[in-house]
N, C-alpha and C positions, 0 to 999 in steps of 0.2 A: 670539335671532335670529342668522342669520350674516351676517357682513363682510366685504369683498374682503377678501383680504390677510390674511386673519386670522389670528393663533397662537394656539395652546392650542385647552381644551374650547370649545365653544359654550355660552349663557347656558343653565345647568339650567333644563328647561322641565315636569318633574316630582319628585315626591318620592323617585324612584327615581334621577334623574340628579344630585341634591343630594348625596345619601348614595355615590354612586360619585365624585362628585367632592372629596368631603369623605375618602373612603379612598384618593384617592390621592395627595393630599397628606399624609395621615398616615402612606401607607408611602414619602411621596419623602423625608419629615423623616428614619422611619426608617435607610433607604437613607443619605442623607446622615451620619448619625449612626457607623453602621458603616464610612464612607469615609473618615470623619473619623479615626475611632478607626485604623485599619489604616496610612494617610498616616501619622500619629502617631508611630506603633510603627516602622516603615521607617524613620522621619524618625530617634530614636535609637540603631537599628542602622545605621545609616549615618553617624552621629555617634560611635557606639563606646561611648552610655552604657550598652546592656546587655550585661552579661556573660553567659558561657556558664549559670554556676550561677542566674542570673535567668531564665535561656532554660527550663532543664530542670527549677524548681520546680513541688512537688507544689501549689503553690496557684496557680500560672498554670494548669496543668491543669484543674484544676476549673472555674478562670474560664471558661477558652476549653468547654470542658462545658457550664455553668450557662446561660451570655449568651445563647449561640444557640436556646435551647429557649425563654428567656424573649423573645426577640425572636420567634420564630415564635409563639408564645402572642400576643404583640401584633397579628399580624400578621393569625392566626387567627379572631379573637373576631369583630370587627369584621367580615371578610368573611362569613365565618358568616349574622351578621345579616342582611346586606345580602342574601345566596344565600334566606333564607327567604324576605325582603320578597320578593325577585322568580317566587317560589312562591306564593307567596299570590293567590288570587281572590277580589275582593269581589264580592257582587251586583253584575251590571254591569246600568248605564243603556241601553246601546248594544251591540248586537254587531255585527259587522262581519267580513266573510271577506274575505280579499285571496289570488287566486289569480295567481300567477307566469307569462310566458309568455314563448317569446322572441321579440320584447323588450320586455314591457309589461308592466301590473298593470289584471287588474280587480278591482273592489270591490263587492262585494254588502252591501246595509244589510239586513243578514236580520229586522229586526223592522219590515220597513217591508213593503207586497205588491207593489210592484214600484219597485226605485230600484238599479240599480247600473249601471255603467259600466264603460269602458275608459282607461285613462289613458297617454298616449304622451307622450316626451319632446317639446317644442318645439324644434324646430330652429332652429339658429342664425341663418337669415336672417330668421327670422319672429320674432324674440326683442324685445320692448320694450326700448329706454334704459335703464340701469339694473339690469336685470336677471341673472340668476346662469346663465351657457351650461354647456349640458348637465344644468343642477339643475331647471329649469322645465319642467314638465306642460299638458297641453292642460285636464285635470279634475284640480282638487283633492281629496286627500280629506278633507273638511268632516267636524268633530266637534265636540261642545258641551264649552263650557269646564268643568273642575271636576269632569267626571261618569265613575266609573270604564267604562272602553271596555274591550270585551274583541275580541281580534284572535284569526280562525281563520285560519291563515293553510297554503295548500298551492301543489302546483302541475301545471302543465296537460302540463307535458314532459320537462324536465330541473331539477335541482336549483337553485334562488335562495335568497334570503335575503335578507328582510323585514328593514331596519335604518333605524332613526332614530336618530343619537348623541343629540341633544340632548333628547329624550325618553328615553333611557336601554335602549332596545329593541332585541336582533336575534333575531329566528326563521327558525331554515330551513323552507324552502318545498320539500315534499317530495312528487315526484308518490305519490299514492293514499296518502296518510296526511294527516290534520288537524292541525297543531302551534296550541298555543293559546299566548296571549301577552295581560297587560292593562297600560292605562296607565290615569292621571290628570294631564291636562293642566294647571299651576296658573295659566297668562297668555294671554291671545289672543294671537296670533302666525302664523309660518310658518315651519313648523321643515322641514328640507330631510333629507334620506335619499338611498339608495341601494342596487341590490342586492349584495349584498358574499358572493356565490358566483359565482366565474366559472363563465358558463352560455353560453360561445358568443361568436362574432364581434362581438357588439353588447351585450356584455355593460355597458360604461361607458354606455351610451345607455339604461339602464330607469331613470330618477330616479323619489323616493317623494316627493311634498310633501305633508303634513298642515296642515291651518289648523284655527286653532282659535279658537272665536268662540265669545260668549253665547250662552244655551241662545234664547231668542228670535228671533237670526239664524237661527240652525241650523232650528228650526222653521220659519221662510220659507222657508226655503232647500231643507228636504226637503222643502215642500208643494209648492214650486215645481216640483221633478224628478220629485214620484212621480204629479203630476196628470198 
């Protein structure tokens, strides 16, 4: 979920944003570890403990060689992984098109015979207590908890870009082309997005809100819109 005032990521809301969350703190350790080591090195050229013939050894060479390929090998592996997972398509439960426009999003349930919508930002004077300005939608887009979703996602005019952080998702939204994208949501919630290709004057003004509820609601929920 998000929170005013919040720093850092938002709370991983799939198995894809676990695992981007979990490599970047393994390459901030990295990072840190190289800052460390470099400070270090400064730290006794500036104290005068290395000497010249220290500086221009054949075994510092090889180190300064060795380290970096092995740290890019670390760096590598892991993202790798991560690059297939988010290639991967399971049979999806749900599919869903989200076409781009400016400045909205509609959403078609294409396994359903008639249920999709338009979803416009809520404006600030209409906005409930409590609530997140400029993040909040008139229509949610409702999806069942747990069940791989697959996202087709295009657009009607100019270029956007389909993004939820905390889902782990961004797809461009390209007029006359279909770009596909899937998730699995693991907690009910309300995870907040945005389009994150400037497409125009009102470009801040197209928010994405996903909710995600038991598969039970979601069946009330799409019996309710497609009767």
């Amino acid at each position: 979920m998000a929170n005013h005032s919040q720093l850092g990521f938002q709370d991983a809301s799939s198995p894809i944003m676990e695992e981007l969350v979990e490599f970047h703190d393994h390459a901030l350790m990295v990072a840190l570890a190289i800052c460390s080591l470099v400070l270090y090195l400064l730290t006794l050229m500036l104290m005068e403990k290395l000497s010249s013939n220290t500086v221009d050894a054949q075994e510092i060479e090889l180190i300064w060689t060795i380290l970096p390929a092995i740290v890019l090998v670390l760096l590598a592996l892991p993202s790798l992984q991560i690059l297939y997972m988010m290639d991967e398509v399971n049979e999806p439960d749900l599919t869903l098109k989200a076409i781009g426009h400016q400045w909205y999003w509609t959403y078609e349930y294409t396994d359903f015979k008639d249920l999709s919508f338009d979803s416009y930002m809520t404006p600030t004077m209409d906005l409930p207590q409590g609530h997140f300005r400029l993040l909040e939608v008139d229509h949610r887009m409702v999806v069942p908890m747990e069940s791989p979703i697959r996202m087709i996602i295009t657009a009607d005019d100019v270029l956007h870009s389909w993004a939820v952080p905390t889902l782990g998702v961004k797809t461009d939204a390209i007029p006359g082309r279909l770009n596909q994208t899937s998730f699995i949501t693991t907690r009910p919630g309300v995870f907040y997005g945005q389009c994150s290709e400037i497409c125009g004057a009102n470009h801040s003004f197209m928010p994405i809100v996903v909710e995600s509820t038991p598969l039970k609601y979601f069946e009330a929920w799409s019996s309710l819109l497609s009767s």
